[in-house]
C-alpha positions in Angstrom: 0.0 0.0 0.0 3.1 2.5 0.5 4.3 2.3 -2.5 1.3 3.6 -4.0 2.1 6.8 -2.4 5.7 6.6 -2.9 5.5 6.5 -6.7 3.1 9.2 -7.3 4.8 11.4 -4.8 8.5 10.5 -6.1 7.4 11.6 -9.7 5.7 15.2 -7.9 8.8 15.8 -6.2 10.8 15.5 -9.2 8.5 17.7 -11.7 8.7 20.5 -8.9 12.0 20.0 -8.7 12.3 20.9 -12.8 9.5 23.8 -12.2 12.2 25.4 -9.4 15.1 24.7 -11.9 13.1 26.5 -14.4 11.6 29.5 -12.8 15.6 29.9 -11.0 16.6 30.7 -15.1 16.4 34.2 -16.4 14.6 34.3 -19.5 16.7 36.3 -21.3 19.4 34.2 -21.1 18.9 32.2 -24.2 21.6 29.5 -25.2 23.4 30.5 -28.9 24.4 27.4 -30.4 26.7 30.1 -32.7 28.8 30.8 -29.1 32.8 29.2 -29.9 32.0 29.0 -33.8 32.7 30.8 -37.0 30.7 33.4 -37.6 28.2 32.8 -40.7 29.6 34.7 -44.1 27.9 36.8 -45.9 27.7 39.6 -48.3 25.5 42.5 -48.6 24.9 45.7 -49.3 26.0 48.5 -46.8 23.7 50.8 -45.7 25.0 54.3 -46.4 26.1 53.3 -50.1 24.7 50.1 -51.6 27.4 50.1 -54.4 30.0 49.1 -51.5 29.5 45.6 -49.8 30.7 44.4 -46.3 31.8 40.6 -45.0 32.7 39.7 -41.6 35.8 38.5 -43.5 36.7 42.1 -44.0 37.0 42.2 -40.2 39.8 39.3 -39.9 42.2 39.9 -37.7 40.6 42.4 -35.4 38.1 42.1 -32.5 34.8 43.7 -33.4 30.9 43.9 -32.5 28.2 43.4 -34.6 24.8 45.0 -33.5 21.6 44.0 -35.4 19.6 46.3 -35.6 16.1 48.3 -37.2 14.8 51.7 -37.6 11.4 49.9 -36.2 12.8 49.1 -33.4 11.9 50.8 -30.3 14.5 48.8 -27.7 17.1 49.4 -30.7 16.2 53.4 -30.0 16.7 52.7 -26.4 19.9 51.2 -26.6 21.2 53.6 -29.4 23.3 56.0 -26.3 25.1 53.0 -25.3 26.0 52.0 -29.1 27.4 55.7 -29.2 29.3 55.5 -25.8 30.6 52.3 -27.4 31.5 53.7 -30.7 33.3 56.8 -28.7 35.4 54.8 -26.4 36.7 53.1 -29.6 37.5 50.0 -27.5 36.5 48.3 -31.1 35.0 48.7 -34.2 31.3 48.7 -34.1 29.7 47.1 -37.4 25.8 47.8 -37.5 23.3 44.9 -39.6 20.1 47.2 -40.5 17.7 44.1 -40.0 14.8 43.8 -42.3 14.4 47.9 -42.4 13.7 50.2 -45.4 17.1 52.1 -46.2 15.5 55.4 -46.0 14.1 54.8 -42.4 17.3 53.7 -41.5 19.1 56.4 -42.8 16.5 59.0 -41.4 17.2 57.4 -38.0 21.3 57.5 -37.9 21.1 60.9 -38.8 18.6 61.5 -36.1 20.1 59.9 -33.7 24.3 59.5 -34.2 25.9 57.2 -36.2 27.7 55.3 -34.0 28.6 52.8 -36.3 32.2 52.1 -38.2 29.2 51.2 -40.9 26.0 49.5 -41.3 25.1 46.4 -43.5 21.9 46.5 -44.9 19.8 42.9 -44.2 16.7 44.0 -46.0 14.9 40.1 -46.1 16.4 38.9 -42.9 19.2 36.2 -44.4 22.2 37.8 -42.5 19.8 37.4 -39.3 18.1 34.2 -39.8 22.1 32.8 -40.2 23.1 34.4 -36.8 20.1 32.9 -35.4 18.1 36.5 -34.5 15.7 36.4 -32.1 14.8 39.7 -32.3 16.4 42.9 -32.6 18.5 44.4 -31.0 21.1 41.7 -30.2 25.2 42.0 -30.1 28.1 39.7 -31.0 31.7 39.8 -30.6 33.5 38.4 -32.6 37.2 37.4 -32.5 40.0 38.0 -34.5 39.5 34.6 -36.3 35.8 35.5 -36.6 34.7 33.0 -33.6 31.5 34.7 -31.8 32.4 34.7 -28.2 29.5 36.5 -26.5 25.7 37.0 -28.0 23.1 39.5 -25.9 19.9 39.2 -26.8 18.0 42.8 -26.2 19.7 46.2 -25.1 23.1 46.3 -24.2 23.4 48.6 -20.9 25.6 49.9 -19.3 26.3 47.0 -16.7 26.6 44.4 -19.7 29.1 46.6 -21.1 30.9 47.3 -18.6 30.6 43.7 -16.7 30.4 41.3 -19.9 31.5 43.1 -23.3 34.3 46.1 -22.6 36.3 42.9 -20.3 35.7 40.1 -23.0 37.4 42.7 -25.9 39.9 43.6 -24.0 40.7 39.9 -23.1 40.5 38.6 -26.9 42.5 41.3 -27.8 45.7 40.2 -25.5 45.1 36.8 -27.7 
């Protein structure tokens, strides 16, 4: 007769056991499998002049962050004075992915706003992103000198990711 009860209360045990694991996990915090890899290739269009193209490949050698992002995009809006306190402190070049925007809203918005970027790549279906595996916009890479993504964040940088998690990982892969 116990071990009807045991069972049944084992197997509860463990599922809330799972639901604490779970609800102990900050949803933000989503896995890349792209984290340690090669960065996907691509070519397209850049933003500002569509006649020139850019590649990560024209980034070899250096330590750089790519930010995708959208004229559309209201958390991109919000995040746009930390992109520029980025771009300032020159700590690395700053490449910008214009995610599945129209060129004139985009344009309209740098100029707005500051162009913090070294320059912007224009994803106008969403190929670049779909590669990189893009959430949503606006999220950030690093990438190495190899082109290996080391660090993804998924929303807003702030200024505690930067200061906490980006500015220390560049400075790190740069020693390398």
């Amino acid at each position: 007769m116990k071990a009807k009860f045991i069972i049944p209360l084992l197997l509860f045990v463990i599922l809330v056991g799972f639901l604490a694991l779970g609800l102990s996990r900050d949803p933000r915090e989503v896995p890349s499998p792209l984290i340690n890899k090669l960065a996907p290739a691509f070519n397209v269009p850049q933003l500002a002049d569509p006649n020139k193209s850019f590649s990560p490949e024209d980034m070899k050698g250096q330590v750089w962050v790519l930010n995708v992002w959208a004229s559309w995009c209201v958390a991109c809006r919000e995040e746009h004075p930390m992109l520029v306190e980025m771009s300032q402190s020159q700590v690395a070049p700053l490449i910008g992915l214009d995610y599945k925007d129209k060129r004139a809203d985009a344009m309209e918005m740098l100029s707005r706003q500051g162009n913090p970027y070294k320059l912007s790549a224009f994803d106008s279906d969403g190929r670049v992103g779909i590669n990189y595996g893009v959430y949503g916009v606006p999220e950030t890479y690093v990438i190495d000198k190899s082109g290996i993504i080391r660090f993804k964040q998924i929303g807003p940088i702030t200024k505690e990711v930067l200061e906490k998690s980006i500015y220390p990982m560049i400075a790190e892969l740069k020693k390398s």
